[in-house]
TORMISE-627465 format. One line per field, with one value per residue (C-alpha): residue number from 1; residue in one letter; x, y, z. Coordinates in steps of 0.05 Angstrom, whole numbers, plus 5000, padded with zeros to 4 digits. Layout:
N
num (NUM, ...)
residu (A, ...)
c1 (X, ...)
c2 (Y, ...)
c3 (Z, ...)
This chain:
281
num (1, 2, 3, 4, 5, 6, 7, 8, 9, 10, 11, 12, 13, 14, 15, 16, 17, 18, 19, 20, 21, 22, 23, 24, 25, 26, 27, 28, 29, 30, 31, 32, 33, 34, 35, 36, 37, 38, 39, 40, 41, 42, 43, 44, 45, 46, 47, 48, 49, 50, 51, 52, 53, 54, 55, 56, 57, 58, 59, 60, 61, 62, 63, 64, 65, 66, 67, 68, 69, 70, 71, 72, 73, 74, 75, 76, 77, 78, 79, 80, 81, 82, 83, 84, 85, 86, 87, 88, 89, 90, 91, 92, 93, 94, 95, 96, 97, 98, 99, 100, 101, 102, 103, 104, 105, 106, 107, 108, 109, 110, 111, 112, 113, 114, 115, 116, 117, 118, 119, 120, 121, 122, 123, 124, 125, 126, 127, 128, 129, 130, 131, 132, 133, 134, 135, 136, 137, 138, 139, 140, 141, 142, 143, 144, 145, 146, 147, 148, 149, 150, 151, 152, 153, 154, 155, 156, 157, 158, 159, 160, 161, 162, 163, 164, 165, 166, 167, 168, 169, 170, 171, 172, 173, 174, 175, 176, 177, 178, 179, 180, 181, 182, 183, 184, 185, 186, 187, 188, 189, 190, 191, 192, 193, 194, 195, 196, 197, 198, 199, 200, 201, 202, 203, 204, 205, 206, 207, 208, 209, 210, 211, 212, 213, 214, 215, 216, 217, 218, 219, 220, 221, 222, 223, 224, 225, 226, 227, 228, 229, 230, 231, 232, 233, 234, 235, 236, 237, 238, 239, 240, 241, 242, 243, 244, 245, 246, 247, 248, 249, 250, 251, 252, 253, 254, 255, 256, 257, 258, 259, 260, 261, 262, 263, 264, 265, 266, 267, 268, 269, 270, 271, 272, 273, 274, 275, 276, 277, 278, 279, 280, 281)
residu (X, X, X, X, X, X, X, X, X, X, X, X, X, X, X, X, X, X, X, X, X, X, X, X, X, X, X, X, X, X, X, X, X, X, X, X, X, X, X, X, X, X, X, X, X, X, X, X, X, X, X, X, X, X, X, X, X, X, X, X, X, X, X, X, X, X, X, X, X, X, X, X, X, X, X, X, X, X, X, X, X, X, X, X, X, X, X, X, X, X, X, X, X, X, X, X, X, X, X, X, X, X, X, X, X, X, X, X, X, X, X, X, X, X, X, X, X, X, X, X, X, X, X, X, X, X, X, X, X, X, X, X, X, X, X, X, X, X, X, X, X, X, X, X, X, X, X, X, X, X, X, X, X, X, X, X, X, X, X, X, X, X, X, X, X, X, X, X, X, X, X, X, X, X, X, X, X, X, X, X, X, X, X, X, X, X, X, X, X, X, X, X, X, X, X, X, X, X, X, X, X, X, X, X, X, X, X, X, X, X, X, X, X, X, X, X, X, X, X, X, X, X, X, X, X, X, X, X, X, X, X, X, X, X, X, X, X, X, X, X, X, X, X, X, X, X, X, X, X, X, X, X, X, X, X, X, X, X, X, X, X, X, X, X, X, X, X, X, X, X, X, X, X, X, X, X, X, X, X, X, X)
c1 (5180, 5217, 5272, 5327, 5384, 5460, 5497, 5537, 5607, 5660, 5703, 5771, 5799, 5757, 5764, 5847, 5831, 5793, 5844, 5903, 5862, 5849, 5918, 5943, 5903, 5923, 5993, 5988, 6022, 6017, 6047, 6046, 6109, 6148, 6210, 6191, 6276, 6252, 6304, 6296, 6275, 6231, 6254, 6323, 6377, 6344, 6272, 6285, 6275, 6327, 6376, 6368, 6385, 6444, 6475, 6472, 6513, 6562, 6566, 6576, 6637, 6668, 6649, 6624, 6555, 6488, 6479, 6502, 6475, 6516, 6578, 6564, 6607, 6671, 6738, 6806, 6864, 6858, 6931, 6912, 6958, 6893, 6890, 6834, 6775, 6715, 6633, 6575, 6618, 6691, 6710, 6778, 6825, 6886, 6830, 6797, 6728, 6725, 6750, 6686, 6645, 6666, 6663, 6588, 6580, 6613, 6568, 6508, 6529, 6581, 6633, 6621, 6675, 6698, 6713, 6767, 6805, 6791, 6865, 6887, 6851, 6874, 6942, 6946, 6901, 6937, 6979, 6967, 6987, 6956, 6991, 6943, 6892, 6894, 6858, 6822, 6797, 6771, 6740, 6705, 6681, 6653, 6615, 6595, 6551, 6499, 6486, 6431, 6465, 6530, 6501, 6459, 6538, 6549, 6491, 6502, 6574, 6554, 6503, 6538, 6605, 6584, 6518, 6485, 6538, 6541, 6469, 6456, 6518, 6484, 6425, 6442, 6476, 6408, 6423, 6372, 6385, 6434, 6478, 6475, 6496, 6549, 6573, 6562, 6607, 6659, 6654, 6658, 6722, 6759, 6733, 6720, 6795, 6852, 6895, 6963, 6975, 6894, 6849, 6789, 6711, 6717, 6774, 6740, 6680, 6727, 6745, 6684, 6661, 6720, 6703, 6627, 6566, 6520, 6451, 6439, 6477, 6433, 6482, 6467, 6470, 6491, 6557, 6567, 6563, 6612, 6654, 6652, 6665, 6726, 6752, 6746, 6774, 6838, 6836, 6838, 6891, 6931, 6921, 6959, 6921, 6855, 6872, 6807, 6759, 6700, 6651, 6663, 6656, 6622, 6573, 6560, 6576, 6532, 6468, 6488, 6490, 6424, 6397, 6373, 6379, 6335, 6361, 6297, 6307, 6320, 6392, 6453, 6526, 6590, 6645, 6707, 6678, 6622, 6557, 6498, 6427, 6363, 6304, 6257, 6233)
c2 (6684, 6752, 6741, 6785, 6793, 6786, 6845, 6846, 6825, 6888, 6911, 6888, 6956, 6971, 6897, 6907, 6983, 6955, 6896, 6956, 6986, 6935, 6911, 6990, 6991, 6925, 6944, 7008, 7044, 7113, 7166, 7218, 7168, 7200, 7229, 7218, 7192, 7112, 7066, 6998, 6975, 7030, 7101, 7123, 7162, 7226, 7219, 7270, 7222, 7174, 7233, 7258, 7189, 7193, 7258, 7236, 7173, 7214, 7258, 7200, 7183, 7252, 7289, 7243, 7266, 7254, 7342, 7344, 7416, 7442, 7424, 7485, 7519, 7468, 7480, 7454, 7419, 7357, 7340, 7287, 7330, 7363, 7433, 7452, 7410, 7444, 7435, 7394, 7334, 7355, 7404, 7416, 7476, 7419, 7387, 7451, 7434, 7488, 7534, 7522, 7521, 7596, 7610, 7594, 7646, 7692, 7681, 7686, 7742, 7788, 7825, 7767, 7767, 7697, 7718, 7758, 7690, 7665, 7676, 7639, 7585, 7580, 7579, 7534, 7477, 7421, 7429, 7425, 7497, 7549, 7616, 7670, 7633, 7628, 7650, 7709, 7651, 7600, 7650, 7678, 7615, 7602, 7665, 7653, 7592, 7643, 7666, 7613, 7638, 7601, 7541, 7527, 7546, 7477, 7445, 7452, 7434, 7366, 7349, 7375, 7343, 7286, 7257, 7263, 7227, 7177, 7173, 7166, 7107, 7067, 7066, 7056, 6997, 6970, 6984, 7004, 7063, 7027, 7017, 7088, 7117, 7062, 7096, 7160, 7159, 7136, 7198, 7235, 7206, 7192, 7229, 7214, 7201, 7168, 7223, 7236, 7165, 7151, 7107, 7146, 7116, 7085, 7050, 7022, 7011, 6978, 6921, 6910, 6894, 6847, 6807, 6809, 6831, 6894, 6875, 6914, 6857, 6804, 6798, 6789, 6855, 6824, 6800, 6863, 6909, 6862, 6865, 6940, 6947, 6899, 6947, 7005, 6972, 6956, 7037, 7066, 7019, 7050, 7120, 7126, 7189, 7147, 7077, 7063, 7026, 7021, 7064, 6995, 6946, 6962, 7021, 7004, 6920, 6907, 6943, 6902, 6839, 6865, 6863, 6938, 6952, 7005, 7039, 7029, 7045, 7026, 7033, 7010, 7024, 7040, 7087, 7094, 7057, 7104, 7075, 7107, 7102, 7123, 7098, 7137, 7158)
c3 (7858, 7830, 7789, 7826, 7763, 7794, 7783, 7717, 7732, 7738, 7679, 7682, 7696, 7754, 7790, 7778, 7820, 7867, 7885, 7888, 7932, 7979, 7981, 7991, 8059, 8082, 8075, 8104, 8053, 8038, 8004, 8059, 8081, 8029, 8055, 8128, 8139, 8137, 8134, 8120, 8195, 8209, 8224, 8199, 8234, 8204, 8242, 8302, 8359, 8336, 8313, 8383, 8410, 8358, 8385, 8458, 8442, 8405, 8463, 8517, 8479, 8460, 8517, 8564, 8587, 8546, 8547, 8477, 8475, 8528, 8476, 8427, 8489, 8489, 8460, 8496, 8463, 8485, 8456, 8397, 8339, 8308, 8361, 8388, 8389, 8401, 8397, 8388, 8349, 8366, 8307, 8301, 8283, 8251, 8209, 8184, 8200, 8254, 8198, 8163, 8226, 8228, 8154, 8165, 8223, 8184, 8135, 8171, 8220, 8205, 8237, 8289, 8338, 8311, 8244, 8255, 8274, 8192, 8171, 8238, 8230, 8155, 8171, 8225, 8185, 8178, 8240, 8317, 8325, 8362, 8324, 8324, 8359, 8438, 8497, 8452, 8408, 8459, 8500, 8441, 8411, 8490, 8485, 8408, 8432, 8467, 8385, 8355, 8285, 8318, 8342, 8270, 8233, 8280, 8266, 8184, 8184, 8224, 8176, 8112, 8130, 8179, 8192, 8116, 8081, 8138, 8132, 8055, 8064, 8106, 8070, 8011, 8054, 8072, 8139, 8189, 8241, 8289, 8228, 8205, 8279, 8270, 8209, 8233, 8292, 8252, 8206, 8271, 8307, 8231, 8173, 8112, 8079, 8108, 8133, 8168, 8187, 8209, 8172, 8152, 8137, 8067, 8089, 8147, 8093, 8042, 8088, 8124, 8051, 8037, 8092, 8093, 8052, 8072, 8065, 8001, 7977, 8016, 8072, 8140, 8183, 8252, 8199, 8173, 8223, 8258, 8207, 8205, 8271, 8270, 8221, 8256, 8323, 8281, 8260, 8331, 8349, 8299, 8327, 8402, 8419, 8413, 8434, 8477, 8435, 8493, 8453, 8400, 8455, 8510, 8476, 8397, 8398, 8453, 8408, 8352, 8401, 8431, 8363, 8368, 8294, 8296, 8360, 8404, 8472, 8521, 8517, 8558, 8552, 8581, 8551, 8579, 8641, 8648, 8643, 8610, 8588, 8548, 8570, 8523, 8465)
């Protein structure tokens, strides 16, 4: 019979490769996942589908339809002691947020008919006032949102001032996507900073922590985001001009309850005793 020799037993080096390998592919990693806005239960509140899914749930509760799109357009005073509120997330002229929605038209298109309204809007920040302002103003901000340079000066603002820190919060959290539109919607409605009597996001953060700990910390997220959202229930009720808490209770606390941490569809909610729904992506 032939002698068949074995084959001489791998170097060290190459059996340690060959066992990263294997366990690369059966995990599935790879490093084209870099940067792809994964959270820690699969996509984040940055992937486009679920951002999508974010702005039409902002848009149920601020302007009651899911056609967040058709918002570039809005601007009334809808009498809450900040002035006009206006666009895609409800910037306002007392908060000064619009004012640097139209600093970044002006700097992207100028001689735009907004930016003559700069020094307005500077003077009445701060204030519910409409000196300077008016008709002229609301019916050129209407027209403004036919200009794609106008509705990306909206776009930046919301993600400079709104959704990225909201974001970058959340997961640094360890909360997955339904956490970081949780967050996110609180930036909207409150701001950062307490302000004028309102309780802004880090307080809201601040006590959710005191009475329960984020995952990050190897807390339980069902706990937490309760916890949150306890805070932020207490914060509206401290603001008359936005009492209603149904976009809590019957819209984000039912997802948490659902378990839909990372904001799979479908969806089901009710703000302001509307009902809504997403059945897709």
């Amino acid at each position: 019979m032939k002698f068949v020799p074995r084959s001489r037993p791998a170097p060290a080096r190459a059996l340690v490769t060959a066992l990263v390998t294997a366990l690369v592919v059966l995990s599935g990693c790879s490093a084209s996942g870099a940067g792809s806005g994964s959270g820690p239960a699969g996509p984040g509140l940055d992937d486009p589908a679920k951002k999508e899914i974010a702005m039409q749930l902002i848009s149920s509760a601020e302007n009651s339809t899911l056609d967040w799109k058709a918002q570039y357009k809005y601007i009334e005073d809808i009498g809450d002691g900040r002035g006009y509120t206006a666009g895609i997330i409800g910037f306002c002229s007392g908060t000064g947020d619009m004012l640097k929605v139209v600093e970044r038209y002006a700097a992207s298109r100028p001689g735009n008919p907004l930016e003559q309204f700069l020094p307005a809007l500077r003077a009445v920040k701060g204030s519910d006032a409409h000196d300077g302002l008016g008709r002229p103003f609301t019916e050129a901000w209407a027209k403004a949102a036919a200009d794609a340079a106008f509705r990306s000066a909206q776009d930046a603002e919301r993600d400079h001032s709104y959704f990225d820190p909201a974001v970058r919060q959340a997961k640094d959290d360890g909360l997955g996507a339904l956490g970081q539109f949780i967050y996110y919607d609180a930036y909207v409605m409150h701001g950062a900073a307490d302000s004028g009597g309102t309780v802004g996001f880090r307080t809201m953060r601040r006590e959710a922590l005191a009475a329960a700990e984020p995952p990050s910390r190897g807390g339980d997220e069902t706990t937490y985001l309760n916890a949150f959202l306890d805070a932020r229930v207490t914060a509206i009720r401290k603001e008359p001009s936005h009492s209603d808490t149904s976009r809590i209770e019957t819209a984000q606390r039912v997802f948490v309850r659902e378990g839909r941490f990372r904001l799979e569809t479908p969806l089901r909610w009710k703000v302001y005793g509307d009902s809504y729904r997403i059945d897709g992506p």
